[in-house]
N, CA, C and O atoms as a Tinker XYZ file with bonds, in Angstrom:
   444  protein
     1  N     -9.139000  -14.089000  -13.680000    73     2
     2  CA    -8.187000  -13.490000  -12.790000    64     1     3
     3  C     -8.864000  -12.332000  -12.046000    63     2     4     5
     4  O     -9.337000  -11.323000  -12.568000    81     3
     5  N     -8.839000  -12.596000  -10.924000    73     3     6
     6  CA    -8.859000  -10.985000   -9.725000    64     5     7
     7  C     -8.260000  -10.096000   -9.436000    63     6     8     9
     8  O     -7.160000  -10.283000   -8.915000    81     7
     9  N     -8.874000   -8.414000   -9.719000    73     7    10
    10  CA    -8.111000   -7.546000   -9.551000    64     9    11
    11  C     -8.369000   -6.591000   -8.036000    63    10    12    13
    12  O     -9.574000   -6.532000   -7.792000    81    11
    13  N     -7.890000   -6.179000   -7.459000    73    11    14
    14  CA    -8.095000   -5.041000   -6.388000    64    13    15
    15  C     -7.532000   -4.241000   -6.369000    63    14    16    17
    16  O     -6.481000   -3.891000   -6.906000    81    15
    17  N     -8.638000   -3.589000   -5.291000    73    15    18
    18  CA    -8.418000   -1.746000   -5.691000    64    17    19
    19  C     -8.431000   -1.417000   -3.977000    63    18    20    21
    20  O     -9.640000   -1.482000   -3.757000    81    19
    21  N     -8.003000   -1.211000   -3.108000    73    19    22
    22  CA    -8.322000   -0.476000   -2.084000    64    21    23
    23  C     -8.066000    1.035000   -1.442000    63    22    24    25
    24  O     -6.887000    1.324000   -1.236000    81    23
    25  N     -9.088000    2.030000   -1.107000    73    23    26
    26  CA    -9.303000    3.104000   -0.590000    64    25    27
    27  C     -9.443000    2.742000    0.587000    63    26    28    29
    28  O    -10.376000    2.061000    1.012000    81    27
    29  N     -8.179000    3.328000    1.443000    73    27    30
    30  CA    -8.483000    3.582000    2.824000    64    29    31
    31  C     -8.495000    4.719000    3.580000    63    30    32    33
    32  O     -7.841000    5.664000    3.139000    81    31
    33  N     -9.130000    4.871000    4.700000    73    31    34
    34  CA    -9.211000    6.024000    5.625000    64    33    35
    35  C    -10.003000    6.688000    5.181000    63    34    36    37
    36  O     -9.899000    7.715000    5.851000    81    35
    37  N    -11.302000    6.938000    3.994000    73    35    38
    38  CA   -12.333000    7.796000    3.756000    64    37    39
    39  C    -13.051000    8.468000    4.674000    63    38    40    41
    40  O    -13.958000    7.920000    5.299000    81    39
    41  N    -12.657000    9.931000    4.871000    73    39    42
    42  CA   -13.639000   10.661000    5.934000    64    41    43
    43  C    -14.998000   10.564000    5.873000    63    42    44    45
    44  O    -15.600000   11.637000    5.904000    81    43
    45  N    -15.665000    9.525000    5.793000    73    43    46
    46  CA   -17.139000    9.617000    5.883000    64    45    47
    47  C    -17.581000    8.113000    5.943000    63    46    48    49
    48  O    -16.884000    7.211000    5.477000    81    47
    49  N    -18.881000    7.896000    6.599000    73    47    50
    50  CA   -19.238000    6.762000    7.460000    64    49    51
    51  C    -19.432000    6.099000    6.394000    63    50    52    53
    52  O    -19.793000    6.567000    5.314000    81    51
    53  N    -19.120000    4.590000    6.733000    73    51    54
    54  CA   -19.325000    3.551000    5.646000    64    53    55
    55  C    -20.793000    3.479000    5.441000    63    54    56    57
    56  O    -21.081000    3.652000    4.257000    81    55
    57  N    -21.896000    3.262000    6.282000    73    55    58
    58  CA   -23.175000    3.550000    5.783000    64    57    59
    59  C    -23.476000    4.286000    4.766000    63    58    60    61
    60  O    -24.397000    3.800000    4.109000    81    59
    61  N    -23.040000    5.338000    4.342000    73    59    62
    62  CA   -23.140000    6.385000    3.418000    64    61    63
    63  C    -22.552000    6.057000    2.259000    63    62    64    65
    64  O    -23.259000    6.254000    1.271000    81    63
    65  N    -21.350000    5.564000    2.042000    73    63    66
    66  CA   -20.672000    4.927000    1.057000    64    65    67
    67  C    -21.163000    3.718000    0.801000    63    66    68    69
    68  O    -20.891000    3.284000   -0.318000    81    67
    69  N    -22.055000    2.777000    1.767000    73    67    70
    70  CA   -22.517000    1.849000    1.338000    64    69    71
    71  C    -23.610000    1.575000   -0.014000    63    70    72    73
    72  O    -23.714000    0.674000   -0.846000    81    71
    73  N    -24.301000    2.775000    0.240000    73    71    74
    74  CA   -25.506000    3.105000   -0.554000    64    73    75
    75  C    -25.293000    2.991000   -2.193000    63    74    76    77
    76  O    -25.949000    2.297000   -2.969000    81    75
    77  N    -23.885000    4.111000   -2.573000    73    75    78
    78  CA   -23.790000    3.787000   -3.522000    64    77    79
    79  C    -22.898000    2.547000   -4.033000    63    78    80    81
    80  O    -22.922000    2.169000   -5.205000    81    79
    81  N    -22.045000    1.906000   -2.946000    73    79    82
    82  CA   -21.607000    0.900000   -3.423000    64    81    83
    83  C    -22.135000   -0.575000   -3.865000    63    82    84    85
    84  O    -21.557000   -1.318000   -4.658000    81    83
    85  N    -23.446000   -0.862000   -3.136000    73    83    86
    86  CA   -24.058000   -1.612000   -3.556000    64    85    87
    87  C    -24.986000   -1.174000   -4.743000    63    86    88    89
    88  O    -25.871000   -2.030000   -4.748000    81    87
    89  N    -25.245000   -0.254000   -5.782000    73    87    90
    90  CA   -25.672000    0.201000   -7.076000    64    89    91
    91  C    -24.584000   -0.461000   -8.201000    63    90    92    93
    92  O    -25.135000   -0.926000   -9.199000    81    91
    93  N    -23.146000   -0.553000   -8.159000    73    91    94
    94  CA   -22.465000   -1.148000   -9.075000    64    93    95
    95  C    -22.114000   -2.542000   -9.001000    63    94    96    97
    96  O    -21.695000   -2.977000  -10.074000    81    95
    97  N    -22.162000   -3.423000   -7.999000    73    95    98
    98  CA   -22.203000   -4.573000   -7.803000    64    97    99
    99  C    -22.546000   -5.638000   -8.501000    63    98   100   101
   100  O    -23.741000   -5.900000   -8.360000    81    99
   101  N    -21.994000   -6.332000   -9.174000    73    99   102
   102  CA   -22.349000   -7.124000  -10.482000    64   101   103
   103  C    -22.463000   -6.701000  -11.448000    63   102   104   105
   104  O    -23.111000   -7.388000  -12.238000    81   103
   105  N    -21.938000   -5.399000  -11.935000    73   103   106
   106  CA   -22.088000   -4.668000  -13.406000    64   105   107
   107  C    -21.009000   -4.927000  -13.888000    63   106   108   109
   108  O    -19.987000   -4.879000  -13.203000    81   107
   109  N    -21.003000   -5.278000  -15.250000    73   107   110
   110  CA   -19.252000   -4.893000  -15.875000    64   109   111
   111  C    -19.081000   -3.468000  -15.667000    63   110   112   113
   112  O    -19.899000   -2.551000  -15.734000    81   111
   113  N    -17.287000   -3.486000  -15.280000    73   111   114
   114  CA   -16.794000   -2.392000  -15.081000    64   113   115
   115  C    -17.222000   -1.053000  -15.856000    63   114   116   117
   116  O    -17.613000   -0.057000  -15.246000    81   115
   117  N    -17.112000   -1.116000  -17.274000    73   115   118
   118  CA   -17.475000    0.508000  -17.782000    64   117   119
   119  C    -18.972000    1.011000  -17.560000    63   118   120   121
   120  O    -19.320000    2.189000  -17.469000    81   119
   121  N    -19.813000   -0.153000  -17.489000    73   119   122
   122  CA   -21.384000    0.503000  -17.132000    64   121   123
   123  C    -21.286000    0.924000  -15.609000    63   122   124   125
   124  O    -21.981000    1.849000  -15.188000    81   123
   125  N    -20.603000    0.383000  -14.971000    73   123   126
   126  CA   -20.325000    0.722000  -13.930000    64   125   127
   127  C    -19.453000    2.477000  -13.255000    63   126   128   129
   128  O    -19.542000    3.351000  -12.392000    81   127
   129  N    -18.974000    2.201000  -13.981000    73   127   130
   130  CA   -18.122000    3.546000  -14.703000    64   129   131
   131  C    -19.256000    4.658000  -15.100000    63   130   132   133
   132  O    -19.285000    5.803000  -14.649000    81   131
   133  N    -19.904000    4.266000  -15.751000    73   131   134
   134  CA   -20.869000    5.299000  -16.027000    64   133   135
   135  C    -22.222000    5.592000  -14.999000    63   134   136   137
   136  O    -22.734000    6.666000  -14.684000    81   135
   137  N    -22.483000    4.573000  -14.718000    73   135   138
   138  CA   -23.635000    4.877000  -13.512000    64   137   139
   139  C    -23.328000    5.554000  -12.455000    63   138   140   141
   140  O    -24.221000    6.123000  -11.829000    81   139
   141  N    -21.489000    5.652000  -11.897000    73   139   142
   142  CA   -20.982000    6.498000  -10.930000    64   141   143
   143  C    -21.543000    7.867000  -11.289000    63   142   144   145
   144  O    -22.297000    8.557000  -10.604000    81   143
   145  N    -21.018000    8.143000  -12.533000    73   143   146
   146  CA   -20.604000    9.177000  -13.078000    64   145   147
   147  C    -21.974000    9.955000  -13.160000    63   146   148   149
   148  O    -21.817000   11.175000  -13.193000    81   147
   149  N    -23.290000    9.517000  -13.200000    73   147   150
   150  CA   -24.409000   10.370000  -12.614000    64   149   151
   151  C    -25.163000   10.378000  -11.318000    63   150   152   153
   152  O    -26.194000   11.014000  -11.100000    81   151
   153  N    -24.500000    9.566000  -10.452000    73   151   154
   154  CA   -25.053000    9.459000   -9.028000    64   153   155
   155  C    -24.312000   10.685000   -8.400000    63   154   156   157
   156  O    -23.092000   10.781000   -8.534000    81   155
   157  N    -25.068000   11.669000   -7.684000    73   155   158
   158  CA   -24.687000   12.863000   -7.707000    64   157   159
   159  C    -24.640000   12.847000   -6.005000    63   158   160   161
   160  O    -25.452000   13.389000   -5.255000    81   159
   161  N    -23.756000   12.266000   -5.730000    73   159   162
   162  CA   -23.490000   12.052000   -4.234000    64   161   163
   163  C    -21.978000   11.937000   -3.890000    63   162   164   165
   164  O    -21.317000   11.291000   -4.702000    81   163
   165  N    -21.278000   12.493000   -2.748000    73   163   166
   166  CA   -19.558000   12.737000   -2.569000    64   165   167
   167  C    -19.133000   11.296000   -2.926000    63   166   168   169
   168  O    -18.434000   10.994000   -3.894000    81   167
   169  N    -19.653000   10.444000   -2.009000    73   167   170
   170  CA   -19.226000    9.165000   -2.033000    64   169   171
   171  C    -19.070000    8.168000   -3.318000    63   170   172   173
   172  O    -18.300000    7.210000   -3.379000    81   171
   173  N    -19.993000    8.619000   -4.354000    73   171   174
   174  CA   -19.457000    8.192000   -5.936000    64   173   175
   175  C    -18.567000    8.393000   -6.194000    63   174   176   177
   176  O    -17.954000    7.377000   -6.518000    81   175
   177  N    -17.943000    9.393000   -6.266000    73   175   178
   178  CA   -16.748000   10.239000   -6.738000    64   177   179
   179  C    -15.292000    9.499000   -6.340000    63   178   180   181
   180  O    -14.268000    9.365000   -7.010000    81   179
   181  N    -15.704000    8.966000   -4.621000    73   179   182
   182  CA   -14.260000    7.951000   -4.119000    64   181   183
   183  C    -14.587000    6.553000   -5.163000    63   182   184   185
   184  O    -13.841000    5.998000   -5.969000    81   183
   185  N    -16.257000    6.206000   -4.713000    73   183   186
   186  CA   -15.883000    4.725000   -5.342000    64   185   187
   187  C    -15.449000    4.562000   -6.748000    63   186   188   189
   188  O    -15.261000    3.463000   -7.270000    81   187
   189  N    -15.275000    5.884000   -7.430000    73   187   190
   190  CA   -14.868000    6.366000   -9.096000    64   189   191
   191  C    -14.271000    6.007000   -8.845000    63   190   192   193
   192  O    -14.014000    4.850000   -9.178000    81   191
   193  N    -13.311000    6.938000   -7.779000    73   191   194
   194  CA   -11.477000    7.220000   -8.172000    64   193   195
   195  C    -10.939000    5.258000   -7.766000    63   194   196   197
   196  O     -9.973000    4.797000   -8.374000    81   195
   197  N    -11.616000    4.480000   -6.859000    73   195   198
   198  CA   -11.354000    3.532000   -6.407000    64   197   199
   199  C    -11.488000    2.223000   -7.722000    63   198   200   201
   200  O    -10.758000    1.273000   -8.006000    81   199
   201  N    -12.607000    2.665000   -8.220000    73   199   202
   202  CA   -13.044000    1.531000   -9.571000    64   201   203
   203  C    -12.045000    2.080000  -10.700000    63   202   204   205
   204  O    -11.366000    1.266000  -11.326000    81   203
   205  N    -11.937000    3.615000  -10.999000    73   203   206
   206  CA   -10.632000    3.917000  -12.117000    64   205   207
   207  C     -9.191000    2.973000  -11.948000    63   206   208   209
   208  O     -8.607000    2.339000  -12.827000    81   207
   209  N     -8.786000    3.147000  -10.248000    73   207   210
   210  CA    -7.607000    2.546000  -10.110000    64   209   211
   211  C     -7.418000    0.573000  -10.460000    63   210   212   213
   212  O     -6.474000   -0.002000  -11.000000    81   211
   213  N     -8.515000    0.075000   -9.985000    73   211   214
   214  CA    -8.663000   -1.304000   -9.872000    64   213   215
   215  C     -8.660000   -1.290000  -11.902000    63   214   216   217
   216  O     -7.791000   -1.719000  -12.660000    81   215
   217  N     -9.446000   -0.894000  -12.092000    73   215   218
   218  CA    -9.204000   -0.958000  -14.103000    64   217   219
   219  C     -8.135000   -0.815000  -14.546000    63   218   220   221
   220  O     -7.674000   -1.554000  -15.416000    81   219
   221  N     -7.370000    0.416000  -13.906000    73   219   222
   222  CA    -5.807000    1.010000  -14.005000    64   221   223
   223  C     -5.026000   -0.607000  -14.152000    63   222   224   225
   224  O     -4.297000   -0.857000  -15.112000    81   223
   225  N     -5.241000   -1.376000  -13.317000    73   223   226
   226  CA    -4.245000   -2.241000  -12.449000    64   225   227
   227  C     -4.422000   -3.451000  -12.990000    63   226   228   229
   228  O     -3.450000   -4.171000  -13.216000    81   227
   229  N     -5.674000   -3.833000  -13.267000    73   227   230
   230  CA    -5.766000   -4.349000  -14.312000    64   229   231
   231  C     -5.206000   -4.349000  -15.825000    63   230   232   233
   232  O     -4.633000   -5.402000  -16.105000    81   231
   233  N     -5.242000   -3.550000  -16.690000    73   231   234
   234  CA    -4.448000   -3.338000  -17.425000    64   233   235
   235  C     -3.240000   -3.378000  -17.468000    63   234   236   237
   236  O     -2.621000   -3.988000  -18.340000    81   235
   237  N     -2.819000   -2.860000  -16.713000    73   235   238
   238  CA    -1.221000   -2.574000  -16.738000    64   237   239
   239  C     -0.334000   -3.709000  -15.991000    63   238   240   241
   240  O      0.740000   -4.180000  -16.365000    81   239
   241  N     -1.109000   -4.021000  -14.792000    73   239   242
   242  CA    -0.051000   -5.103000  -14.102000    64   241   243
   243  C     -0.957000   -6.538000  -14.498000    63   242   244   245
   244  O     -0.734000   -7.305000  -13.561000    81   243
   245  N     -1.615000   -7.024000  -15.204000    73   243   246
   246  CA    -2.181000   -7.923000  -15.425000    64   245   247
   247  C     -2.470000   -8.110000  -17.311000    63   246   248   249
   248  O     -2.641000   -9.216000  -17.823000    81   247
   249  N     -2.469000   -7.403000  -17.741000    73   247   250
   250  CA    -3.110000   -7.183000  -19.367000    64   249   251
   251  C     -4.385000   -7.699000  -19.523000    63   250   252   253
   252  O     -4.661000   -8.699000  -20.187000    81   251
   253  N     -5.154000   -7.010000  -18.905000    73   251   254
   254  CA    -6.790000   -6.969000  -18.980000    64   253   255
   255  C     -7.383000   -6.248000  -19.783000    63   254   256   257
   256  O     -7.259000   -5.048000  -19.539000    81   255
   257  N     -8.081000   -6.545000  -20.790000    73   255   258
   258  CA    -9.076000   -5.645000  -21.025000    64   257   259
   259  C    -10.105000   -5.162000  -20.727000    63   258   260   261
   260  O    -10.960000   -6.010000  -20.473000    81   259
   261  N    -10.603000   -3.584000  -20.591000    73   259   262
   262  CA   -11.671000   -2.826000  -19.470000    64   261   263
   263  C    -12.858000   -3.935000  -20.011000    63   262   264   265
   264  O    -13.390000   -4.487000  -19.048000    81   263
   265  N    -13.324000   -4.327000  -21.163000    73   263   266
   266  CA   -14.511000   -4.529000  -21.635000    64   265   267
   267  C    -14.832000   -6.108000  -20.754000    63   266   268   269
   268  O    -15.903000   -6.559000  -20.348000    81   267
   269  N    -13.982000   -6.454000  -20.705000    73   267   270
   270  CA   -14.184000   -7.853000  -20.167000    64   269   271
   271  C    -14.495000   -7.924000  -18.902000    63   270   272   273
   272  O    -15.270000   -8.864000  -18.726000    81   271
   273  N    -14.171000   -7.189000  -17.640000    73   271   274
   274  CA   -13.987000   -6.807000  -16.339000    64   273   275
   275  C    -15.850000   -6.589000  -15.928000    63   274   276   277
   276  O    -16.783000   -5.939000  -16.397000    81   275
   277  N    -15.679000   -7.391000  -14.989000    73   275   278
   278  CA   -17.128000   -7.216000  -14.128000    64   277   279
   279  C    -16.663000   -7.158000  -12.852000    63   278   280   281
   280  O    -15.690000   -7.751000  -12.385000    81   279
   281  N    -17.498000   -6.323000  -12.252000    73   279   282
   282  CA   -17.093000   -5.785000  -10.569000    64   281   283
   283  C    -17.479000   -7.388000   -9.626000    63   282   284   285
   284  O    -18.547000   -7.658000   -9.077000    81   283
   285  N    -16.802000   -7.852000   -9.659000    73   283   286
   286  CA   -17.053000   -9.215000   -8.165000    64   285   287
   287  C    -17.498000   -8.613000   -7.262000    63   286   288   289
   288  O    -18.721000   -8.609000   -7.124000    81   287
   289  N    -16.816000   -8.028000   -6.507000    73   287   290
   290  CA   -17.190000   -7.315000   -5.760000    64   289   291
   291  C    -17.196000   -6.051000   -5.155000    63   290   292   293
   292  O    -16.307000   -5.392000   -5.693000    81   291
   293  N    -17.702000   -5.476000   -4.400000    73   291   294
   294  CA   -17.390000   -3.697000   -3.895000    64   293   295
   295  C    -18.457000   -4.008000   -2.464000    63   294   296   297
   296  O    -19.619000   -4.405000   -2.387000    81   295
   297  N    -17.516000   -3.646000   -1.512000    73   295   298
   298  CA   -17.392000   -3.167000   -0.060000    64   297   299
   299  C    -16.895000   -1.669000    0.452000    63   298   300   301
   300  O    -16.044000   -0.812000    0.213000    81   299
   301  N    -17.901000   -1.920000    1.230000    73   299   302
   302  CA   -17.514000   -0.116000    2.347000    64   301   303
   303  C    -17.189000   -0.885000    3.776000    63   302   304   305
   304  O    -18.087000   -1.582000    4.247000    81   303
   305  N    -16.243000   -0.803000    4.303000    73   303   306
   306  CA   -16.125000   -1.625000    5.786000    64   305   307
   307  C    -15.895000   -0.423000    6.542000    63   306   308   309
   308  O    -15.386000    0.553000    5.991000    81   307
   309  N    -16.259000   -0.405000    7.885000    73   307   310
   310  CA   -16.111000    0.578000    8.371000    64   309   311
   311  C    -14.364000    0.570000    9.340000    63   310   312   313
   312  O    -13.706000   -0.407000    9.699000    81   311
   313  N    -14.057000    2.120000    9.522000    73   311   314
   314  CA   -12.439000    2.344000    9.760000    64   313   315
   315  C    -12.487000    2.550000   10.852000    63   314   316   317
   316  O    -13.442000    2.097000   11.483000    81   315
   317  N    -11.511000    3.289000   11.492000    73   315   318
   318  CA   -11.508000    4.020000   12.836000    64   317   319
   319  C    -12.285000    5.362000   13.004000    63   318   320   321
   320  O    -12.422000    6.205000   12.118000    81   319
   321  N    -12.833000    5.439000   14.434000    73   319   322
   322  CA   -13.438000    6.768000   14.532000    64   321   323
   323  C    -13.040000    7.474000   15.143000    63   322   324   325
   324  O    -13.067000    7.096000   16.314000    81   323
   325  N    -12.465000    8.787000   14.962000    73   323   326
   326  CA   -11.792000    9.819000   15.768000    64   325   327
   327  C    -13.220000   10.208000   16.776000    63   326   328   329
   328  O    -14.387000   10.291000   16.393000    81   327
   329  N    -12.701000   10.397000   18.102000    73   327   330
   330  CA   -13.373000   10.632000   19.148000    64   329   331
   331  C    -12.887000   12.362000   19.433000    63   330   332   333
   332  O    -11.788000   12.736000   19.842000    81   331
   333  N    -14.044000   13.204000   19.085000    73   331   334
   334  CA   -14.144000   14.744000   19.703000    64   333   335
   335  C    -14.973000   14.993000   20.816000    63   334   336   337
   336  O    -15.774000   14.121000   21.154000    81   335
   337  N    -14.899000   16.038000   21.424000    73   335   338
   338  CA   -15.853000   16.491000   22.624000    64   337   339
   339  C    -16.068000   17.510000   21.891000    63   338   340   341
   340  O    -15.221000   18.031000   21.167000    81   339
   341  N    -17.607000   17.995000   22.069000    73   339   342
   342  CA   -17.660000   19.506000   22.285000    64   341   343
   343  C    -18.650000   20.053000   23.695000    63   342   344   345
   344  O    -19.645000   19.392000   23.994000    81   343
   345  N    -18.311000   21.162000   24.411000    73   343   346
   346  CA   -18.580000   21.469000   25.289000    64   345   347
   347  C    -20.194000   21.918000   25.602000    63   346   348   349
   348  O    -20.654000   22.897000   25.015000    81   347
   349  N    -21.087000   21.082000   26.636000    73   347   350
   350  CA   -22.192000   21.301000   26.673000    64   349   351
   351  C    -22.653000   22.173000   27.721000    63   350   352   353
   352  O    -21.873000   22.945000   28.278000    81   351
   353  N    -24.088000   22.085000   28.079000    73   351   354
   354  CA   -24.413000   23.107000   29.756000    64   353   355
   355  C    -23.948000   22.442000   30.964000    63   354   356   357
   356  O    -24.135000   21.242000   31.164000    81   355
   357  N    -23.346000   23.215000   31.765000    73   355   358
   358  CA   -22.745000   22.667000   33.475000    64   357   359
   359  C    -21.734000   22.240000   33.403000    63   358   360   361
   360  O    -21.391000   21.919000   34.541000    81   359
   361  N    -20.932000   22.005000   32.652000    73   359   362
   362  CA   -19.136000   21.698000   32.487000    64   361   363
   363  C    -19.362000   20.133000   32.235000    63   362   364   365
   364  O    -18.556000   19.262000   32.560000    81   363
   365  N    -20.713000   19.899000   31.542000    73   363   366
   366  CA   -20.200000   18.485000   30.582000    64   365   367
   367  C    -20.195000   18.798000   28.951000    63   366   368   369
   368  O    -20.479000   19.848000   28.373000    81   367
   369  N    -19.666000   17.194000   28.277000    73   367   370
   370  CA   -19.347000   17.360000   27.422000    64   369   371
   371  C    -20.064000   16.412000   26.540000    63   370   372   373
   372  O    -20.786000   15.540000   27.023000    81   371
   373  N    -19.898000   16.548000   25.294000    73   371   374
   374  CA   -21.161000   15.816000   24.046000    64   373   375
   375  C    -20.100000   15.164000   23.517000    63   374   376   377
   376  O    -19.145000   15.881000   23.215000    81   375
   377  N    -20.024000   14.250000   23.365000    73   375   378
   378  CA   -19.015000   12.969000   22.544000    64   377   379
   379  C    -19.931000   13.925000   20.560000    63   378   380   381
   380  O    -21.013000   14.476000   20.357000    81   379
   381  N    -18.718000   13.619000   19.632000    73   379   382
   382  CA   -18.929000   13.861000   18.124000    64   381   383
   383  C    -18.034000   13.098000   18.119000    63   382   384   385
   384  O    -16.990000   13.226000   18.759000    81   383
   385  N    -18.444000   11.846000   17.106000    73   383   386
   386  CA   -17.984000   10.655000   16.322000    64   385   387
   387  C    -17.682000   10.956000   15.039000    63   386   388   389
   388  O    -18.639000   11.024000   14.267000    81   387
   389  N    -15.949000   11.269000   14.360000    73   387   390
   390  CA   -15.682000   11.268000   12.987000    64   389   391
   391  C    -15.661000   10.155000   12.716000    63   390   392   393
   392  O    -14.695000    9.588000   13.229000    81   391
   393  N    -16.638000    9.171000   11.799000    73   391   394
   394  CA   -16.139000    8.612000   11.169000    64   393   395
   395  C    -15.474000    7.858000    9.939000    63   394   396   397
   396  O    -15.945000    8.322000    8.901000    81   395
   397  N    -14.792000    7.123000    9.757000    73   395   398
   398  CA   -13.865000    6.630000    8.795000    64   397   399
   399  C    -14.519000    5.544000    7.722000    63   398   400   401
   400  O    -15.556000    4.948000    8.014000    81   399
   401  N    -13.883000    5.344000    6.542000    73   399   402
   402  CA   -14.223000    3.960000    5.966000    64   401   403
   403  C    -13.073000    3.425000    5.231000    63   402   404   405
   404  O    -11.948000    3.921000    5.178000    81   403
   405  N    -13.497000    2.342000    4.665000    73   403   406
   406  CA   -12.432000    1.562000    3.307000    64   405   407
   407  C    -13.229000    0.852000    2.312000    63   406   408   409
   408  O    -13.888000   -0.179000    2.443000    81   407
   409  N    -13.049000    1.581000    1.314000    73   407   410
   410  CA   -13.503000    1.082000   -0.001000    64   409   411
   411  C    -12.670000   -0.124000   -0.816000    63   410   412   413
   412  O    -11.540000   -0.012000   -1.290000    81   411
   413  N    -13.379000   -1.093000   -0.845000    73   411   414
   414  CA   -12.781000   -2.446000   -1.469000    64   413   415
   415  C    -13.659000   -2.452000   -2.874000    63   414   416   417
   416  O    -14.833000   -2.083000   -2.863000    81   415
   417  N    -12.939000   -2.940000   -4.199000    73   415   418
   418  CA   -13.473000   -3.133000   -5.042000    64   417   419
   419  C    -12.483000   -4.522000   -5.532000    63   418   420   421
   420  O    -11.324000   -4.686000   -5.153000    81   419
   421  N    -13.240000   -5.457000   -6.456000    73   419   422
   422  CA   -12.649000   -6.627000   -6.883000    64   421   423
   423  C    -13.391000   -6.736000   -8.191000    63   422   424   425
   424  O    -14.586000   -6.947000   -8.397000    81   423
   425  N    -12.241000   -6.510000   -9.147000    73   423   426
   426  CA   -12.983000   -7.118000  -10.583000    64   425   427
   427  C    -12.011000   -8.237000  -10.458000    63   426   428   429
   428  O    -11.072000   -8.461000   -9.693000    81   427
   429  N    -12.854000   -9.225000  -12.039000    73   427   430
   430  CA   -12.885000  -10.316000  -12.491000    64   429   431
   431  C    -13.311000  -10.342000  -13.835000    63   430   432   433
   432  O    -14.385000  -10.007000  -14.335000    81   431
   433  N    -12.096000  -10.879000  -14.421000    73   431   434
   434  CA   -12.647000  -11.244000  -15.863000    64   433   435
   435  C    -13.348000  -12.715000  -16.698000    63   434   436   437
   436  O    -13.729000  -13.001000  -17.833000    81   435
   437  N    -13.246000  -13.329000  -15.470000    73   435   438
   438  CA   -14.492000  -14.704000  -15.148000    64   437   439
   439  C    -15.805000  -14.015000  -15.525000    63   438   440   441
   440  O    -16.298000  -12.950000  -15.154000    81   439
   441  N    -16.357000  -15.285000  -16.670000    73   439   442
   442  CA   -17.740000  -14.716000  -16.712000    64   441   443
   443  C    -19.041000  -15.502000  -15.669000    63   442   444
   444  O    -20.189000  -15.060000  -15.678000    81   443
């Protein structure tokens, strides 16, 4: 059975979140769990809170056990980008790109 987890609207570029999301990819969930937990980068910290919830959901709306659970999959897709100006020399202006992401995670208790 398949579980999901989705984080949307993350202030920071999916490239960046990509990095560590492809590090847990095919791990069972708790080693996975733990390898977040020393990658010392912002973007661990969402794909935590994102892999805690998908385990959450598992359990509770499915009766899964954590030990069994391997990550299928984990995606960073990229979101919308807020468009800023800031003001340059001669009355033009510099485009600054915020951008967004969405964190997808999918366990499976298929071995």
């Amino acid at each position: 059975m398949e579980v999901l987890s989705i984080t949307k609207n993350v202030r920071m570029s999916a490239q960046k979140m990509r990095e560590v999301v492809r590090q847990i990819q095919g791990l069972p969930a708790l080693q996975a769990k733990a390898v977040l937990a020393f990658v010392s980068r912002k973007s661990a910290r969402v794909v935590a809170k994102t892999l805690n919830s998908a385990i959450a959901n598992a359990e509770n709306n499915n009766g899964l056990r954590a030990e069994n659970l391997t990550v299928l999959e984990a995606v960073a897709c990229t979101g919308f980008t807020m468009k800023r100006f800031i003001p340059k020399a001669r009355g033009s202006a510099g485009p600054i790109l915020k951008r967004t992401c969405h964190v997808r995670i999918v366990l499976s208790d298929l071995k």
